[in-house]
DONU-719857 format. One line per 5 residues: for each residue x, y, z of C-alpha. Coordinates in steps of 0.5 Angstrom, whole numbers. Example, Ala and Ser with C-alpha at 12.3 -4.5 7.8 and 13.67 -1.06 7.14 Angstrom:
% DONU-719857
25:-9:16 ~ 27:-2:14
***
This chain:
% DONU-719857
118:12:-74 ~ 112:14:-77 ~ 110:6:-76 ~ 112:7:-68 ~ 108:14:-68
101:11:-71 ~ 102:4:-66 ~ 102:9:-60 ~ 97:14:-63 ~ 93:8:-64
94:5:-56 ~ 92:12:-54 ~ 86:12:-58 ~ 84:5:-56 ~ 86:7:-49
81:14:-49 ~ 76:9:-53 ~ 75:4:-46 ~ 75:10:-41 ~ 69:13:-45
65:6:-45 ~ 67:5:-38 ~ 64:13:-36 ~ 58:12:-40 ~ 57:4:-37
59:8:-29 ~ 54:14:-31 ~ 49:7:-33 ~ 49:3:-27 ~ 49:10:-23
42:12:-25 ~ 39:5:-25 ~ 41:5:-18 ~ 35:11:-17 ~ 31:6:-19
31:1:-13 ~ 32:7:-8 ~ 27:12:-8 ~ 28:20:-7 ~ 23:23:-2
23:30:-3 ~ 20:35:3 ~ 14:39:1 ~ 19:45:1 ~ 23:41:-4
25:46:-11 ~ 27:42:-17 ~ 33:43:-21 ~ 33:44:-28 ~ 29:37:-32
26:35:-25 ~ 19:31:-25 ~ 17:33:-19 ~ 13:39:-17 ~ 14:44:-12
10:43:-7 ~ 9:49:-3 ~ 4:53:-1 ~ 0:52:6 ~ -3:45:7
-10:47:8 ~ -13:41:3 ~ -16:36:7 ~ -15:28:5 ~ -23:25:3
-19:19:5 ~ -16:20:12 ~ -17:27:12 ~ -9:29:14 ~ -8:36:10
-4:37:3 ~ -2:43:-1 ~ -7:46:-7 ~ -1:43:-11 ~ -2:35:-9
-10:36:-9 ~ -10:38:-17 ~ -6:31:-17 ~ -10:26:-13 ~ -17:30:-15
-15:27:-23 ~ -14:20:-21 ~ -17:14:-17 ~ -15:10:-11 ~ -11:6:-12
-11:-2:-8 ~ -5:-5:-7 ~ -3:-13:-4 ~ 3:-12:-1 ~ 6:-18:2
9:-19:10 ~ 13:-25:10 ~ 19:-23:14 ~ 23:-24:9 ~ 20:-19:5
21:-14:9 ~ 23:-8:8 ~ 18:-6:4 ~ 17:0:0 ~ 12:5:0
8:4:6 ~ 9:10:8 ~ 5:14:3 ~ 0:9:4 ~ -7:13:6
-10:7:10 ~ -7:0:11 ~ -11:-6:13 ~ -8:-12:15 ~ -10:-19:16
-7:-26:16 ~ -7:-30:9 ~ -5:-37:11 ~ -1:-40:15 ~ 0:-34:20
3:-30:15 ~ -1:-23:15 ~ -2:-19:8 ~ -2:-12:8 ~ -7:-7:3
-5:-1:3 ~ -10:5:-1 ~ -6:10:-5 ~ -9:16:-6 ~ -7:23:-3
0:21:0 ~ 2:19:-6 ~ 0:24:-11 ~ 6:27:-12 ~ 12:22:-11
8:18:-16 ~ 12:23:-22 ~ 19:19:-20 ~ 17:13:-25 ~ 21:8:-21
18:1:-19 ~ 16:4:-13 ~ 11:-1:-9 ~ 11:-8:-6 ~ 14:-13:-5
6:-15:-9 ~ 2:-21:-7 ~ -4:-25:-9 ~ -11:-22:-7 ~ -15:-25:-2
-23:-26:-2 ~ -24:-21:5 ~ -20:-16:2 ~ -25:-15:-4 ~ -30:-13:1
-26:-8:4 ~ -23:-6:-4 ~ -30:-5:-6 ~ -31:1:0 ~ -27:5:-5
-31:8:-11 ~ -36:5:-17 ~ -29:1:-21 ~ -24:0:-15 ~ -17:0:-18
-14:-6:-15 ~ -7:-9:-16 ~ -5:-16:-14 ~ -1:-22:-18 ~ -7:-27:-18
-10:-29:-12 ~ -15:-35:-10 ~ -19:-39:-14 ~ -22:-39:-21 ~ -29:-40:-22
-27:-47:-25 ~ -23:-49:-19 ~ -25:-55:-16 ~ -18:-55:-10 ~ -21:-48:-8
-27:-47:-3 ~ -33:-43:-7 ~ -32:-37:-2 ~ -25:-36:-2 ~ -25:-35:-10
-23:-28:-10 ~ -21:-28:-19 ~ -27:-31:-19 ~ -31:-26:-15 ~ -27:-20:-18
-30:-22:-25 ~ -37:-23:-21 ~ -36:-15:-19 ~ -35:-12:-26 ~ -29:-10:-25
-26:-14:-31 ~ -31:-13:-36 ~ -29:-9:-43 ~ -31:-3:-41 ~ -28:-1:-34
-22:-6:-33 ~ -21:-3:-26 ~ -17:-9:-25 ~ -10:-10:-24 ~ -7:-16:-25
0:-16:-25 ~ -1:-23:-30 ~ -5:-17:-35 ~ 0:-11:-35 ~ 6:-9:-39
14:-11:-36 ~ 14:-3:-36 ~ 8:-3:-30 ~ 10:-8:-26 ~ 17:-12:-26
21:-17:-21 ~ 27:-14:-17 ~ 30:-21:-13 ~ 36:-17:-12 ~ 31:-11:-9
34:-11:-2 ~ 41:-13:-3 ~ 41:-20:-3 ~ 37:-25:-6 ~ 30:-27:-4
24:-33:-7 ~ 20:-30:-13 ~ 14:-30:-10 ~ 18:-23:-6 ~ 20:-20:-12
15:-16:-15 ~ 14:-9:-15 ~ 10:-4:-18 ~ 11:3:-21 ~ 5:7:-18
6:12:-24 ~ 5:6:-29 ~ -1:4:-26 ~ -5:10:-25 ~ -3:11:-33
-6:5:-34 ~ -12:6:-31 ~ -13:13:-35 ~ -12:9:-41 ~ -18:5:-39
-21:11:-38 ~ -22:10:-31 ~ -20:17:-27 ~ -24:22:-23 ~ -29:20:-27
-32:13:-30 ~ -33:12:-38 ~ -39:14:-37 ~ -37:20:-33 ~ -39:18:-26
-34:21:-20 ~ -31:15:-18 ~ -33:18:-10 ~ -41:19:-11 ~ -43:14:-7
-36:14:-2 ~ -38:15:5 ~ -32:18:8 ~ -30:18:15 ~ -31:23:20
-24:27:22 ~ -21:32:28 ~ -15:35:29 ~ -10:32:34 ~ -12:32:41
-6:28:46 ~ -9:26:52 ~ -5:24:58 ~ -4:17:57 ~ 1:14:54
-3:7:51 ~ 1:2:47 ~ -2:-4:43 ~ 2:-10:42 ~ -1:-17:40
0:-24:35 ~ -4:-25:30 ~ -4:-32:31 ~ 0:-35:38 ~ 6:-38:38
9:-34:31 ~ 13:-28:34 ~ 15:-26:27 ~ 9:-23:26 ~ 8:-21:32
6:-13:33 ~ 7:-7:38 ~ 4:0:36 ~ 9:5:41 ~ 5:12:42
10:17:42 ~ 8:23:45 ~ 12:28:41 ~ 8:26:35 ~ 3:24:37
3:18:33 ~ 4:10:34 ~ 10:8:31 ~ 10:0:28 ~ 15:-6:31
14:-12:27 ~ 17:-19:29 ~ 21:-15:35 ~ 24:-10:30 ~ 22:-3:28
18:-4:21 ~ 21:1:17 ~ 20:3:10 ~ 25:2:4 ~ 25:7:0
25:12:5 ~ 28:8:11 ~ 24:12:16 ~ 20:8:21 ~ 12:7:19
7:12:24 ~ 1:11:24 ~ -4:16:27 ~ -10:13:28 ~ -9:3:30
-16:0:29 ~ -17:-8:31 ~ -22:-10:28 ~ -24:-17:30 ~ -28:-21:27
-30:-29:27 ~ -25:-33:23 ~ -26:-40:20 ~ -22:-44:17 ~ -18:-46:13
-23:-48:9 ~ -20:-52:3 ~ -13:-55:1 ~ -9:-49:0 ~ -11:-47:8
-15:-41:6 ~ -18:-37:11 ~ -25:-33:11 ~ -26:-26:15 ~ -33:-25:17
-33:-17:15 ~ -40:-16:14 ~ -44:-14:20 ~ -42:-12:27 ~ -37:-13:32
-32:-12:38 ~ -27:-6:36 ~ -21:-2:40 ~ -19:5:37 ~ -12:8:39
-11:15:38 ~ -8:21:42 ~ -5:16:47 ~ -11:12:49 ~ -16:7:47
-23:7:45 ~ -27:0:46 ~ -33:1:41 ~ -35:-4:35 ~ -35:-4:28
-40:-4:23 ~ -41:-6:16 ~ -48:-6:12 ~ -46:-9:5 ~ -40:-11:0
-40:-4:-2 ~ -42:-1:4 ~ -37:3:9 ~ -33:0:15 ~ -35:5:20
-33:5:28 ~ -37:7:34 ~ -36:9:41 ~ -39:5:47 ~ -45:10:47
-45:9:39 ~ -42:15:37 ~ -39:14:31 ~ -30:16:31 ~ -27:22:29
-20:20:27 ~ -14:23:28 ~ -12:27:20 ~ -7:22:18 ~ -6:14:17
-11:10:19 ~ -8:2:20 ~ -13:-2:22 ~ -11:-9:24 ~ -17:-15:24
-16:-21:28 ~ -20:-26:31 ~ -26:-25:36 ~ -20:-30:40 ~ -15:-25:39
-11:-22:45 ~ -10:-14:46 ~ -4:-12:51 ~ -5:-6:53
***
C-alpha cells in the first residue's frame, strides 16, 4: 500500500513539476513577445509599478530644434542629454512595415540602387521617451550611401550615424571613388578613437543591434532583418562620450542651423503629390494624401497605405519637400548612384493643402539643406515631421 501512496504521490509530483515549466516557459515566450511589438504609451500615460516609462504630462510648450513640433518639459530633459541619432533604414517592399518611422523628426528618402529607395530617419526629439522600452525598435537597418553622408552631416560636430556597412572601402577597386561611403565616413572623423560616432552595426554588440528574420510573422531575406535598440545606441554613444556635448565639451548644436517654423495655417486647398522615383517600378511609387482634419499628408507607398510596425498607425507627414537634384550613374559595378546635394536646385513644398515652387540650397558638406520661395524667402515649415524626398531633375510630380 505504502508502495502505491508514494508512485501516486510521485505522478502527482511530476504532474505539478511539468505544469510549472510550462507556466514559466509560457510566462517567457509572452514577454519576449513585447520585444517585436512595441507599446506606444500616450503622453498622458501614467505607469504601473516597475514601468520604465515616464510620465509625460504637463503642457507641450517645448519646441523640437529639429522640426520645431511641440513636447512636454519631460521629453526636453531627455533629448537635451542626447544627440540625434541618423538611421539607414531600408524600403524594399518586402521589408515593409518598418518600425520606428513614426517617431522619426525627419526622414529623407532617395533611391539607392536599381529603384529601390532607402530611407534616413533623424531621432531625436519624437523618440526621446519611447527610447526607455529596451526593445530592438528601429529598422529593418541598411547599408550607408555617399549623398546620404551629406545630409548626416547637417547634424552636429560627431553626427551619431547607424548602418550595417555601406559602399566602398578606401582599397576597393569594384567601387567608384565617389560612391565610397566607408571610406569617406573614416575621411569625416567620425571613426577616429576619440569620437567613434559611427555606428556600424559590424561594431556594436548583439545587445545593440540583432537579426529578427521572423519580425513581421514570416520569414524574409537577411539583408531585411536587422533591427536596432535606439535606447542601446544612444547608450553607446554615452560610453563614447558623445552627449550633448563632445569629449572636449563642445554642444553637438553650436553650429547647427535650424530650420524656420510656424503653427498650422490650412488653407482651402486640398493639394496631394503622387510620383515614381524612377518610371515603370509601381512599388515604389509614392502618394502623400492631405487630410484636412490633420492637417497633414498621410503616406502610400506601392498603392498601399505606409504604415508603421510597432504602432500600425499610418505614417503622417506635416511638411513633403521633393528636392530634385541631378542624378548620375550607375557609376561602377554595383550600380551605385551619385545625388548632386550640394548647391541649388528646383524644390516643391507642400504644407497646409498647398504647394509651394521654390529651390533648395546647400553651400557645403556640413552646410544646412535650406528651402526658399520663388521670391527667395526662406520656408517656415508646419511644426512636426519633415520628409523630404529627392528625385532627379527628370523626375515627374503629379498634383
Amino acid at each position: 500500500m505504502n508502495k502505491k501512496l508514494n508512485l501516486v504521490l510521485l505522478l502527482v509530483g511530476v504532474y505539478l513539476l511539468s505544469a510549472g515549466v510550462s507556466v514559466v516557459a509560457f510566462g517567457f515566450l509572452k514577454n519576449r513577445s513585447s520585444i517585436f511589438e512595441s507599446p506606444t504609451p500616450t503622453a498622458t500615460t501614467t505607469p504601473g509599478a516597475g514601468s520604465r516609462f515616464p510620465v509625460l504630462t504637463g503642457p507641450k510648450d517645448q519646441a523640437c530644434p529639429l522640426n520645431g513640433a511641440k513636447y512636454t518639459k519631460t521629453e526636453k530633459n531627455l533629448w537635451e542629454g542626447r544627440r540625434p541619432l541618423l538611421v539607414m533604414i531600408e524600403n524594399h517592399e518586402e521589408s515593409r512595415p518598418q518600425s520606428g518611422l513614426s517617431r522619426a523628426d525627419v526622414v529623407y528618402e532617395a533611391v539607392a540602387e536599381g529603384a529601390i529607395t532607402r530611407l534616413m530617419a533623424v531621432f531625436y526629439c519624437g523618440q526621446a521617451a519611447y527610447a526607455l522600452q529596451g526593445d530592438y525598435d528601429l529598422g529593418p537597418v541598411r547599408s550607408a550611401r555617399t549623398y546620404f553622408l551629406d545630409w548626416v552631416s547637417e547634424y552636429g560636430d560627431y553626427p551619431l550615424y547607424t548602418h550595417v556597412g555601406g559602399a566602398g572601402q578606401c582599397n576597393d577597386p569594384t567601387v567608384d571613388p565617389k560612391a565610397k561611403a566607408l571610406c569617406q565616413i573614416g575621411t569625416y572623423g567620425w571613426k577616429n578613437k576619440e569620437t567613434r560616432s559611427d555606428l556600424d552595426q559590424f561594431a556594436l554588440g548583439f545587445r545593440v543591434c540583432r537579426r529578427e528574420p521572423d519580425r513581421l510573422g514570416h520569414p524574409v531575406a537577411t539583408e531585411h532583418s536587422m533591427y536596432c535598440s535606439s535606447e542601446a545606441l544612444w547608450a553607446t554613444a554615452a560610453e563614447r562620450k558623445l552627449t550633448s556635448v563632445n569629449y572636449k565639451g563642445v554642444s553637438w548644436d553650436k553650429n547647427f542651423r535650424s530650420w524656420q517654423f510656424k503653427d498650422d495655417s490650412p488653407s482651402a486647398g486640398s493639394v496631394s503629390p503622387e510620383f515614381d522615383f524612377w518610371r515603370d517600378y509601381k512599388a515604389y511609387r509614392v502618394r502623400w494624401e492631405y487630410d484636412k482634419a490633420s492637417n497633414a499628408y498621410k503616406r502610400y507607398n506601392g498603392g498601399e497605405p505606409h504604415t508603421d510596425f510597432n504602432t500600425k498607425e499610418q505614417l503622417a507627414a506635416k511638411n513633403v519637400v521633393i528636392q530634385f537634384a541631378q542624378e548620375k550613374g550607375p557609376v561602377d559595378e554595383h550600380k551605385h548612384l551619385l545625388y548632386e546635394t550640394i548647391g541649388t536646385g528646383k524644390a516643391l513644398i507642400f504644407l497646409d493643402g498647398q504647394v509651394i515652387e521654390g529651390k533648395w540650397s546647400k553651400k557645403s558638406r556640413t552646410d544646412r539643406t535650406l528651402f526658399f520661395d520663388d521670391r527667395g524667402k526662406e520656408i517656415k515649415f508646419n511644426r512636426g515631421l519633415v520628409w523630404i524626398e529627392i528625385l532627379p531633375t527628370t523626375g515627374k510630380v503629379n498634383y
